[in-house]
MIMAR-459111 format. One record per residue (C-alpha): residue number from 0; x, y, z. Coordinates in Angstrom, 1 decimal, always signed. Example, Ala and Ser with C-alpha at 12.3 -4.5 7.8 and 13.67 -1.06 7.14 Angstrom:
% MIMAR-459111
pt n=0&c1=+12.3&c2=-4.5&c3=+7.8;
pt n=1&c1=+13.7&c2=-1.1&c3=+7.1;
This chain:
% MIMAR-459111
pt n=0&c1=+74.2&c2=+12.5&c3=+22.7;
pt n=1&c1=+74.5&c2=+13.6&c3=+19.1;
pt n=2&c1=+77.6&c2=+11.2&c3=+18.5;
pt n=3&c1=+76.5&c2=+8.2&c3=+20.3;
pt n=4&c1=+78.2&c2=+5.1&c3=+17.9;
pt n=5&c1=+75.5&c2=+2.5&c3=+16.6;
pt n=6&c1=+74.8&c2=-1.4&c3=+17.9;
pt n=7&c1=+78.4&c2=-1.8&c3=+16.8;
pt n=8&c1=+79.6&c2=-0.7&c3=+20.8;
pt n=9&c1=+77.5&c2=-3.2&c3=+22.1;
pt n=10&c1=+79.6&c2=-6.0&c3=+22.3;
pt n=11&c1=+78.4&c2=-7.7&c3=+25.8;
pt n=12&c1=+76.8&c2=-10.6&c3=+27.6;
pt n=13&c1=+74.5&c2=-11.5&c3=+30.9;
pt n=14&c1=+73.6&c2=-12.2&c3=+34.7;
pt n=15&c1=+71.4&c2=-14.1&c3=+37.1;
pt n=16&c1=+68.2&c2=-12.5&c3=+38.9;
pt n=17&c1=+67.0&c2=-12.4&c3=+42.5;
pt n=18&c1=+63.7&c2=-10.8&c3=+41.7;
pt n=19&c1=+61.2&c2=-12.1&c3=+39.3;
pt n=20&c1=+63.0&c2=-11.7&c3=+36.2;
pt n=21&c1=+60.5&c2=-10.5&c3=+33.5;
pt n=22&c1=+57.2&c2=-9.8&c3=+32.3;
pt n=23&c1=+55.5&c2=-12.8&c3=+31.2;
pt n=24&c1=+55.3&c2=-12.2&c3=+27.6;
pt n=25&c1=+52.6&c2=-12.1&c3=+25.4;
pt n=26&c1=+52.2&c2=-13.8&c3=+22.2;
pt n=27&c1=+50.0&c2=-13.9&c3=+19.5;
pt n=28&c1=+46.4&c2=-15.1&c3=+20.8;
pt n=29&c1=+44.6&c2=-14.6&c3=+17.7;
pt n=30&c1=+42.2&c2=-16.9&c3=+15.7;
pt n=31&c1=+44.1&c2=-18.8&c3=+12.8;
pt n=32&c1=+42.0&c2=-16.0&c3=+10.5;
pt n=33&c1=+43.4&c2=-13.6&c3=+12.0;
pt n=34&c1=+47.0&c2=-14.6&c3=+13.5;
pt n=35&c1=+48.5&c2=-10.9&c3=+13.9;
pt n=36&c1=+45.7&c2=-9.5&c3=+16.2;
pt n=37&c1=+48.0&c2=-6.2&c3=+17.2;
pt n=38&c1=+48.4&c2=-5.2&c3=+13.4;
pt n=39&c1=+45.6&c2=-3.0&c3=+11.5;
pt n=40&c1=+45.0&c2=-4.4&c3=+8.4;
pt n=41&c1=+46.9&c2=-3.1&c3=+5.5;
pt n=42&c1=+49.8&c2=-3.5&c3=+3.2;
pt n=43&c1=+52.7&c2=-4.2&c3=+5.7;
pt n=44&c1=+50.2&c2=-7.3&c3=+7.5;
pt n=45&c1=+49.0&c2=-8.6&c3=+4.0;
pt n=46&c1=+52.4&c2=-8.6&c3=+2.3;
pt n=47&c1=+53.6&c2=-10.7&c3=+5.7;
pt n=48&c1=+50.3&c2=-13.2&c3=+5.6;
pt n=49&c1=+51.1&c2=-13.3&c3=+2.5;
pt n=50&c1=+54.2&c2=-14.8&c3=+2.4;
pt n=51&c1=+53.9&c2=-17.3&c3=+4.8;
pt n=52&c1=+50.6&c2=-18.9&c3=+2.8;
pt n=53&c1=+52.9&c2=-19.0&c3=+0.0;
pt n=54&c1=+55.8&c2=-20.5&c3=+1.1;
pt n=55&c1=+54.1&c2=-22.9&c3=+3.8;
pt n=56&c1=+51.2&c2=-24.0&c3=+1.2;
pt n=57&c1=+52.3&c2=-27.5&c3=-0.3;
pt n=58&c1=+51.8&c2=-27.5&c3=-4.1;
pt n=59&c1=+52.4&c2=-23.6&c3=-4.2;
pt n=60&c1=+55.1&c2=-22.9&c3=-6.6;
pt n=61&c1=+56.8&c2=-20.3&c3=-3.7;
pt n=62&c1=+56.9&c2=-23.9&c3=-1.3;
pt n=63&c1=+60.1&c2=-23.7&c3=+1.0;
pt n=64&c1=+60.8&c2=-26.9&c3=+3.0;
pt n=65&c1=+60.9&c2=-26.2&c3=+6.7;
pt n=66&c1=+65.0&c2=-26.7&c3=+6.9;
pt n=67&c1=+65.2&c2=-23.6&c3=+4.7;
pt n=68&c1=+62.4&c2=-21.2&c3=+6.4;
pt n=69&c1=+64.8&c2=-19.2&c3=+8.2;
pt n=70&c1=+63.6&c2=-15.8&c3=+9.6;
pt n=71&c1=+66.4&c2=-13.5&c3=+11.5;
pt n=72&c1=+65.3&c2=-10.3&c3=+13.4;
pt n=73&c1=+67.7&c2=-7.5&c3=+14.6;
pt n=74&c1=+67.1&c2=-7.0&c3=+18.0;
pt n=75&c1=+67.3&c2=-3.0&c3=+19.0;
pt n=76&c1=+64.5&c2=-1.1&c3=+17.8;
pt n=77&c1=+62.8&c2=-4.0&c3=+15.9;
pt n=78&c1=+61.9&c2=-6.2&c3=+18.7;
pt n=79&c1=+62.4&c2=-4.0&c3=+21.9;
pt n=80&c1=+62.8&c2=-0.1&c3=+22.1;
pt n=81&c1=+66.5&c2=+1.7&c3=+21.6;
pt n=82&c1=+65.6&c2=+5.1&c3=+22.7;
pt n=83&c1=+66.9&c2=+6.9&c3=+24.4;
pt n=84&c1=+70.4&c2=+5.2&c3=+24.4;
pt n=85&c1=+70.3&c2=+1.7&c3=+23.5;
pt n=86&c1=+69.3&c2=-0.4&c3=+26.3;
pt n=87&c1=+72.7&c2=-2.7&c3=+26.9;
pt n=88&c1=+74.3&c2=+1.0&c3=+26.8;
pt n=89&c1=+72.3&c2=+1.4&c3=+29.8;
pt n=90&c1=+73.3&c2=-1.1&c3=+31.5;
pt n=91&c1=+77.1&c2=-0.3&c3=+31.1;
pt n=92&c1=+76.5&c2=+2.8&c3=+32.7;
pt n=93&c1=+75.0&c2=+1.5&c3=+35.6;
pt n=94&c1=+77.7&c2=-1.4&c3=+35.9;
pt n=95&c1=+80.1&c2=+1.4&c3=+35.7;
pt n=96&c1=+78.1&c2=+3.4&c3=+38.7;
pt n=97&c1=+77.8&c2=+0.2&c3=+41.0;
pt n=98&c1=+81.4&c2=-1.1&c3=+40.3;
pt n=99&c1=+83.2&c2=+2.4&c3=+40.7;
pt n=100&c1=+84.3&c2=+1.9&c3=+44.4;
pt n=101&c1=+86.1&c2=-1.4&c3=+43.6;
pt n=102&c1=+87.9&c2=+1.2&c3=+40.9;
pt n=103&c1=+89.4&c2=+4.5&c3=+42.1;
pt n=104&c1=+91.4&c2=+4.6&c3=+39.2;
pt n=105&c1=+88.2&c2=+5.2&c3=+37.3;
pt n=106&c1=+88.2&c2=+8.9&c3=+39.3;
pt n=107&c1=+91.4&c2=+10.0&c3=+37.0;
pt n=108&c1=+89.4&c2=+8.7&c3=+33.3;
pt n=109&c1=+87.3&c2=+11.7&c3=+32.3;
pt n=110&c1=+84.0&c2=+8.9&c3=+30.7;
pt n=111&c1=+84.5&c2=+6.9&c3=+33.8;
pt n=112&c1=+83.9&c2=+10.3&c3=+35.9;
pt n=113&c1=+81.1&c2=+11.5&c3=+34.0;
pt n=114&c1=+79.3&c2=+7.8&c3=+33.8;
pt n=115&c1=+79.9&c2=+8.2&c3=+38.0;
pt n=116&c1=+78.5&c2=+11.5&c3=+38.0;
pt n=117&c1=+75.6&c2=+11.1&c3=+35.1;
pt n=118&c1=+76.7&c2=+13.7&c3=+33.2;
pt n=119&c1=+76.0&c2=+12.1&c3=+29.9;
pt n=120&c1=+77.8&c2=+15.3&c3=+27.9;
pt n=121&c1=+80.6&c2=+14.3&c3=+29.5;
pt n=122&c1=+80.5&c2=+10.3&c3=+28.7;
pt n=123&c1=+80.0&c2=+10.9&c3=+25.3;
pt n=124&c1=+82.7&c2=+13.5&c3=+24.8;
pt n=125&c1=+84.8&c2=+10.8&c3=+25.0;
pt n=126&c1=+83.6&c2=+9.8&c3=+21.9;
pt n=127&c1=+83.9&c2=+6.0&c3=+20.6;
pt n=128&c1=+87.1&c2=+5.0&c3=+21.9;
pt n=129&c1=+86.2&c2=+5.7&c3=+25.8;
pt n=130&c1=+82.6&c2=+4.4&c3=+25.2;
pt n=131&c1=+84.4&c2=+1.1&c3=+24.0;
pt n=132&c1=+86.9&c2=+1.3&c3=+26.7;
pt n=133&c1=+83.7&c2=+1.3&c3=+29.6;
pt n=134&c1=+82.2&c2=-1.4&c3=+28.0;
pt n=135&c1=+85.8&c2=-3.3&c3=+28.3;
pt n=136&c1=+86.1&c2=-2.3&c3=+32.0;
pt n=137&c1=+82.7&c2=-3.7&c3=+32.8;
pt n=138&c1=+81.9&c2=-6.6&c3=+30.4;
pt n=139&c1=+85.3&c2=-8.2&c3=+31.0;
pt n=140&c1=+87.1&c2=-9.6&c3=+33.8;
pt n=141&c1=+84.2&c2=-12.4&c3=+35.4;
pt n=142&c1=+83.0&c2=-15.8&c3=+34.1;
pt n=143&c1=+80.2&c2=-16.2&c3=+31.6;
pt n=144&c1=+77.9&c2=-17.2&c3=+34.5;
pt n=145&c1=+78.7&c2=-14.3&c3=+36.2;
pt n=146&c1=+78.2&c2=-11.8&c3=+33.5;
pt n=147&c1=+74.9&c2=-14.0&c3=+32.7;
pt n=148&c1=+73.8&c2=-13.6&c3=+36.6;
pt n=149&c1=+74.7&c2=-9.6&c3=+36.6;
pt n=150&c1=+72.3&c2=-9.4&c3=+32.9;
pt n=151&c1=+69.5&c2=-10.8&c3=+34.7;
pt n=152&c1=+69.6&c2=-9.2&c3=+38.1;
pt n=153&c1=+69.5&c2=-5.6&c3=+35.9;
pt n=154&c1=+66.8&c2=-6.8&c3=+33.5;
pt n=155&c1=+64.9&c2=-7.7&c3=+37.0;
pt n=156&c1=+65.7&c2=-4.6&c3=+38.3;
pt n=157&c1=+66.7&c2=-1.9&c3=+35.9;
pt n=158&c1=+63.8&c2=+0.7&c3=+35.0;
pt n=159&c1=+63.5&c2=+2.6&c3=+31.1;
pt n=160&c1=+63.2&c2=+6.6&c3=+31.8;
pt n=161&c1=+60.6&c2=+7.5&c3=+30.0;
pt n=162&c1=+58.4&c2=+4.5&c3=+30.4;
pt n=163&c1=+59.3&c2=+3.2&c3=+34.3;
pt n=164&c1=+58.9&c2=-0.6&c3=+33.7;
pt n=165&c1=+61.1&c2=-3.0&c3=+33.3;
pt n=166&c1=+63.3&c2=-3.0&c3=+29.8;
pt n=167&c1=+62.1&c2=-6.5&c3=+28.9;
pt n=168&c1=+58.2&c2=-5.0&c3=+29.0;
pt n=169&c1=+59.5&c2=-2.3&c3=+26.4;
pt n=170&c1=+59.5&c2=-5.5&c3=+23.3;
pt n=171&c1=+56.9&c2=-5.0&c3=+20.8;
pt n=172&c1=+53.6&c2=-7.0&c3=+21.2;
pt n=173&c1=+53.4&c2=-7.2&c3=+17.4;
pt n=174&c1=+56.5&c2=-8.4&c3=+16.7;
pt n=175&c1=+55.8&c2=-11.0&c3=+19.5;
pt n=176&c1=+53.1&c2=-12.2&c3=+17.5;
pt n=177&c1=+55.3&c2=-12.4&c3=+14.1;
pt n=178&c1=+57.2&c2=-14.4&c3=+16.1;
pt n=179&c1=+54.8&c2=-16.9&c3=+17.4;
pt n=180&c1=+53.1&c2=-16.8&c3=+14.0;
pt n=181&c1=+56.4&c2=-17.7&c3=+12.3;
pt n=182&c1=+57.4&c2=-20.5&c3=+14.6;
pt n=183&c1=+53.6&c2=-21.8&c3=+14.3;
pt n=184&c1=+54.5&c2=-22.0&c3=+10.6;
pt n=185&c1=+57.7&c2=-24.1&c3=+10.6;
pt n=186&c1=+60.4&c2=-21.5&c3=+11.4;
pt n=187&c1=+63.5&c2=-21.2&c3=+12.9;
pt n=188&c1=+63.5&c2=-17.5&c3=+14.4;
pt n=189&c1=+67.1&c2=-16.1&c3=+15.2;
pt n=190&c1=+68.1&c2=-12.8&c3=+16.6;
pt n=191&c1=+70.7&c2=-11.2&c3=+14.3;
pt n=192&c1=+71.9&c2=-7.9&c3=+16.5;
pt n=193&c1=+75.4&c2=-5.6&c3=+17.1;
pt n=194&c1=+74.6&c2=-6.1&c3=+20.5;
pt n=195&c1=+76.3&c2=-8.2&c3=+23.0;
pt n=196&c1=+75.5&c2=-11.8&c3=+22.2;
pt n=197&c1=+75.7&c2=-12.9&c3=+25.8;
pt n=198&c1=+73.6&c2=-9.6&c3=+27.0;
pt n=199&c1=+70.8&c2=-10.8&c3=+25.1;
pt n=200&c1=+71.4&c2=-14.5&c3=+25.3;
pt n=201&c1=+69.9&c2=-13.4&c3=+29.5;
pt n=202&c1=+66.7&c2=-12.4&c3=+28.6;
pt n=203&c1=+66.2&c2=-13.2&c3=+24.5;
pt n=204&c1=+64.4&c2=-17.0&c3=+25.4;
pt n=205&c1=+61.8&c2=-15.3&c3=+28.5;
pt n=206&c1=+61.3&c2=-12.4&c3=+26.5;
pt n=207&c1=+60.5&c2=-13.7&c3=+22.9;
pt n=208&c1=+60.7&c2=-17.3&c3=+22.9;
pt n=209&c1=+64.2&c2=-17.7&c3=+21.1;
pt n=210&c1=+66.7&c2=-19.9&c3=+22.8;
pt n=211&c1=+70.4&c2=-18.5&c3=+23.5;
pt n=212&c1=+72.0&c2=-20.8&c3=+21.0;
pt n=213&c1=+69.6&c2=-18.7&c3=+18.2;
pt n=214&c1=+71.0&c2=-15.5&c3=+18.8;
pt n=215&c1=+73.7&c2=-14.0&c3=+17.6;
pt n=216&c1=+75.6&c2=-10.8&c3=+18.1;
pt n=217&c1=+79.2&c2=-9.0&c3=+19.1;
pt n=218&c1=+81.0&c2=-11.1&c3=+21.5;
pt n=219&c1=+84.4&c2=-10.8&c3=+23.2;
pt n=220&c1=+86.9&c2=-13.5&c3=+23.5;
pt n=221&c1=+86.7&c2=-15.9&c3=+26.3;
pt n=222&c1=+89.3&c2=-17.6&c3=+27.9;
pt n=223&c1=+89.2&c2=-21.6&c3=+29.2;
pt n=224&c1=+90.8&c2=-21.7&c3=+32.6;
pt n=225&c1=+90.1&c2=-22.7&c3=+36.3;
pt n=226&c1=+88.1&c2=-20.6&c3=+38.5;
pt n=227&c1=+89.1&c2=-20.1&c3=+42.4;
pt n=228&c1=+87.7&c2=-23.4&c3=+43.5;
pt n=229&c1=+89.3&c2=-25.3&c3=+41.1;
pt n=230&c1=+86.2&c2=-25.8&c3=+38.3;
pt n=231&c1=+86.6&c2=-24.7&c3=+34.8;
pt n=232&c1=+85.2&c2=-21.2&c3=+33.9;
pt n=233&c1=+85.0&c2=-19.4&c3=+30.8;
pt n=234&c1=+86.4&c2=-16.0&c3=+31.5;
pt n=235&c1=+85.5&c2=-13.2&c3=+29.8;
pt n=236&c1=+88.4&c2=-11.0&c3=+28.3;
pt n=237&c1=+88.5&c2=-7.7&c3=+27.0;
pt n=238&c1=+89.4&c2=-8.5&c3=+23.3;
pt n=239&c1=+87.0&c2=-7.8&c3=+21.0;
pt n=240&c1=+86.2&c2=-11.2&c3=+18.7;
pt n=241&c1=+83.4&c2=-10.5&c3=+16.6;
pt n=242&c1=+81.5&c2=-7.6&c3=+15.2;
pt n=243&c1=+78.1&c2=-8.9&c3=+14.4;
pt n=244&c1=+76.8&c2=-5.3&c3=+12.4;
pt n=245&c1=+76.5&c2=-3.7&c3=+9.1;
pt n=246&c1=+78.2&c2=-6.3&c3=+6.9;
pt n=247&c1=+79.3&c2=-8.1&c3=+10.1;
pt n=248&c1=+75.5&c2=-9.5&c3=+9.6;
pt n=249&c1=+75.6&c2=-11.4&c3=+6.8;
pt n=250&c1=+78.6&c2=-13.1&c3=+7.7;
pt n=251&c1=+77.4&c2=-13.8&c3=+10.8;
pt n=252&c1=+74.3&c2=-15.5&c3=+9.2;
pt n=253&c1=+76.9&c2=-18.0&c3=+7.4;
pt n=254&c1=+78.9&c2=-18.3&c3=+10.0;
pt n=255&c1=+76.3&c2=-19.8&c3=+12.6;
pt n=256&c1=+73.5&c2=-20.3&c3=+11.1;
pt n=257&c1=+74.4&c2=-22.1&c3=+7.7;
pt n=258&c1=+71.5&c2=-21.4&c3=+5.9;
pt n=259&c1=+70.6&c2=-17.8&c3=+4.1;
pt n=260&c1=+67.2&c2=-16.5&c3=+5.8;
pt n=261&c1=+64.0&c2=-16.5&c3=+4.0;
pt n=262&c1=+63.1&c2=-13.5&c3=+5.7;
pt n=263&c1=+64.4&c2=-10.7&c3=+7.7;
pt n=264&c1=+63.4&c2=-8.1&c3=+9.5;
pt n=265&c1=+65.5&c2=-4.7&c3=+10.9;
pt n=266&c1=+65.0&c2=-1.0&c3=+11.5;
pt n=267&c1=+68.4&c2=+0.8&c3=+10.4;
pt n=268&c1=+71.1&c2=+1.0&c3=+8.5;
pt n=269&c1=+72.8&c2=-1.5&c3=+10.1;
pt n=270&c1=+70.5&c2=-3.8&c3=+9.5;
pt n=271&c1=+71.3&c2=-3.1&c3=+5.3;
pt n=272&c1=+73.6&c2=-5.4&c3=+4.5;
pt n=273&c1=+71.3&c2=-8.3&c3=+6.2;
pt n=274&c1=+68.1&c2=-7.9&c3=+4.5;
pt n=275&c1=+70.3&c2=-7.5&c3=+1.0;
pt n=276&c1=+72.0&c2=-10.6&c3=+2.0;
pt n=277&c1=+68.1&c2=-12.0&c3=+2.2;
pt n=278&c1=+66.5&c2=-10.8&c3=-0.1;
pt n=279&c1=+68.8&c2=-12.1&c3=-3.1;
pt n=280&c1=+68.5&c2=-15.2&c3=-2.8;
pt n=281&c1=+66.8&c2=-17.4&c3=-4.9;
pt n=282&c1=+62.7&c2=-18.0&c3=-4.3;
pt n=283&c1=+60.4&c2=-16.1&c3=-2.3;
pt n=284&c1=+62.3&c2=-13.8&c3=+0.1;
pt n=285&c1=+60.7&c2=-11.2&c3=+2.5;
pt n=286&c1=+62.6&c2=-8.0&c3=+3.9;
pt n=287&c1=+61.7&c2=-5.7&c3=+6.4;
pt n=288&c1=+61.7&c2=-2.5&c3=+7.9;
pt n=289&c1=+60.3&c2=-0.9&c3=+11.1;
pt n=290&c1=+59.9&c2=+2.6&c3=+10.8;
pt n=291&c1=+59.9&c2=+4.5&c3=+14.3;
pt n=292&c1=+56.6&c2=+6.8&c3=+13.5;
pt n=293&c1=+54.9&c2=+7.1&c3=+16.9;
pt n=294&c1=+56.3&c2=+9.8&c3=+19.0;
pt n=295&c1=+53.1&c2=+9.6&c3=+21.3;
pt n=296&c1=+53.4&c2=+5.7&c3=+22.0;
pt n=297&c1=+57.1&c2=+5.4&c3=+21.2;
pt n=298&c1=+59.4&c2=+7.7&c3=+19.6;
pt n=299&c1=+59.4&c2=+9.0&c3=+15.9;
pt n=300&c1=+63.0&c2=+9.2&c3=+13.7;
pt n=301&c1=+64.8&c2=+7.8&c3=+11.0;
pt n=302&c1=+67.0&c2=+9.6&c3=+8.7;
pt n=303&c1=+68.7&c2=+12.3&c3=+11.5;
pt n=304&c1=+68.6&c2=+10.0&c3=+14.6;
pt n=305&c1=+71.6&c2=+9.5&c3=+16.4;
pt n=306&c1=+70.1&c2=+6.0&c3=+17.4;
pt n=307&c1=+69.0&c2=+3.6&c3=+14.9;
pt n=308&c1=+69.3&c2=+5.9&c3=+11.9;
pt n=309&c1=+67.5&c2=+4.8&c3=+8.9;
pt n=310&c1=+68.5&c2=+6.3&c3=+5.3;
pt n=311&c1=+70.2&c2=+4.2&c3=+3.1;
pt n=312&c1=+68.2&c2=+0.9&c3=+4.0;
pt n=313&c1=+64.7&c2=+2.9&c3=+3.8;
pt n=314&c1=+65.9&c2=+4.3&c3=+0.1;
pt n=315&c1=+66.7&c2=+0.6&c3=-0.8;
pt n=316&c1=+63.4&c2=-0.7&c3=+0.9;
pt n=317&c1=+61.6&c2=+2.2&c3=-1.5;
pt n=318&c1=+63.8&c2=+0.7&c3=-4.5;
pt n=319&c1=+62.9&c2=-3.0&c3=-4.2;
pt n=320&c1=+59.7&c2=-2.5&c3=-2.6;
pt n=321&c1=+60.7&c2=-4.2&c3=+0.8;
pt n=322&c1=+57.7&c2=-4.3&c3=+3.4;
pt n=323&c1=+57.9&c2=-0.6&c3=+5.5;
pt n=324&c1=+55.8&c2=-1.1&c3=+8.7;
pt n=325&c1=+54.6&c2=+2.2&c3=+9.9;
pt n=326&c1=+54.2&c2=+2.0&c3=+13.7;
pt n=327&c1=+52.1&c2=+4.6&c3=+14.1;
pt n=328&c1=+49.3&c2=+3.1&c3=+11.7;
pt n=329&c1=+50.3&c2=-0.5&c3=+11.1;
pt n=330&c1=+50.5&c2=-1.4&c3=+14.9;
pt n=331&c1=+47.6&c2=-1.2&c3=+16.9;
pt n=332&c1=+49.7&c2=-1.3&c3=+20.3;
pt n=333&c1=+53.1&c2=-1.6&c3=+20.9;
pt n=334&c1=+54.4&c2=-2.9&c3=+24.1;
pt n=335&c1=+52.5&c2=-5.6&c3=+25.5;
pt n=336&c1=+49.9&c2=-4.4&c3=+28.9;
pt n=337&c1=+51.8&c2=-3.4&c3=+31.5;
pt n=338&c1=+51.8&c2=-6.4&c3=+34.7;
């Protein structure tokens, strides 16, 4: 697993449930003095507090209008898990397990065999190009509302490893309550991820409150034609359209959301070239950083990782004095109680 490619193979969408499709999350619930209840108090929830009294406080010279308080979140490892693959990664490998008897063909592609077989040496041996070629194989080829209806039958059903819930209990009840506190405070919150817009479009309103049309992520083409009964569908192709990582984020901001965010929040690398993009802009601008820390609770890694390595944005964060949330001290729980 040592060469497993970044958010940037993502690139998916969604489906419909037949169980009961998530946790009911759990936002903030905390008095207005104390609106982060699941954060310890110290720098990383003061320099957050902090902010929002200052921009949100009319007559403060940091004011921001409520059009402009924008705040964008990455999605993988800052407001669910990503370890120990990342979780749409997951779900291609299962697609490619449950769809393998419509595809014998699969049998002769040496990823396709080893994704059958769950020898995970074997999948990643065939380093990005195969890993891009499964997530082709089983991400194209339907309508969007069949993709969204096979998204949300595996969120319903699908189980993380380590943990043995659901992958939608494995957000982070802290970051919940940034949300909520946010959104209580006039802003527009908008996930900002590599992954597959119309994967987390399935689950990203149920699980943190933010409607489909405010995230945004690598998509595929799509094709306008009519479906076997005659009605319109929008198929899903396997031509890649837009890759919404790295510097892909920034431009992604402009291109749907119109407005530079106020404030932004990521965990990696990829996640660079969006907090820059935030945090030079003119007037009070927040970026940050969650810093994996907690091998008991979660997992601990940064610079090595072969998932959500961060280096180069946790030097910059150092260098411009971004806010660094330690999850080990700064976080008083992580995933919300288990139903």
């Amino acid at each position: 697993m040592t060469n497993l490619p970044r958010r940037r193979l993502l690139i998916g969408s969604a489906v419909l449930a037949t169980a009961p499709l998530f946790a009911t999350p759990v936002f903030a619930q905390g008095s207005p003095a104390d609106p982060l209840p699941s954060w310890n108090e110290g720098a990383a929830k003061k320099s957050i507090v902090d902010f929002v009294k200052r921009v949100t406080t009319s007559g403060s010279p940091d004011f921001v209008a409520p059009a402009d308080r924008i705040a964008t979140f990455d999605n993988d490892g800052t407001l669910w898990s990503e370890q120990p693959i990342y979780f749409q990664f997951a779900f291609v490998l299962d697609r490619v397990k449950a769809t393998a008897p419509q595809h014998p063909e699969w049998l002769q592609k040496p990823q396709f065999k080893a994704a059958i077989d769950g020898d995970m040496k074997g999948v990643m041996a065939a380093g990005q190009k195969g890993l891009l070629e499964m997530m082709a194989a089983t991400h194209s080829g339907m309508s969007t509302d069949e993709f969204n209806a096979i998204v949300k039958d595996w969120v319903a059903t699908a189980r993380h490893p380590r943990f043995k819930r659901p992958y939608t209990e494995l957000v982070y009840q802290p970051m919940l309550e940034l949300l909520d506190y946010l959104r209580a405070n006039g802003f527009k919150t908008f996930i900002v991820s590599g992954g597959g817009v119309e994967f987390m479009r399935a689950f990203a309103e149920r699980a943190y409150g933010i409607p489909p049309e405010q995230v945004i992520g690598s998509s595929g083409a799509t094709q306008f034609k009519a479906g076997a009964d005659g009605k319109p569908i929008l198929l899903k192709t396997p031509k890649v359209e837009f890759i919404d990582d790295g510097p892909g984020k920034p431009a992604g901001i402009n291109r749907f959301i119109g407005r530079r965010p106020i404030f932004a929040f990521g965990n990696s690398d990829g996640d660079l070239q969006m907090l820059q993009w935030t945090a030079a802009g003119a007037g009070a601008r927040f970026a940050g950083l969650v810093h994996h820390t907690d091998a008991e609770r979660e997992w601990s890694y940064d610079r090595t990782s072969h998932i959500g390595k961060l280096d180069k944005a946790w030097d910059e964060a150092k260098l411009r004095n971004w806010t660094v949330v330690d999850m080990k001290t700064d976080w008083k729980t992580v995933y919300p109680p288990q139903k």
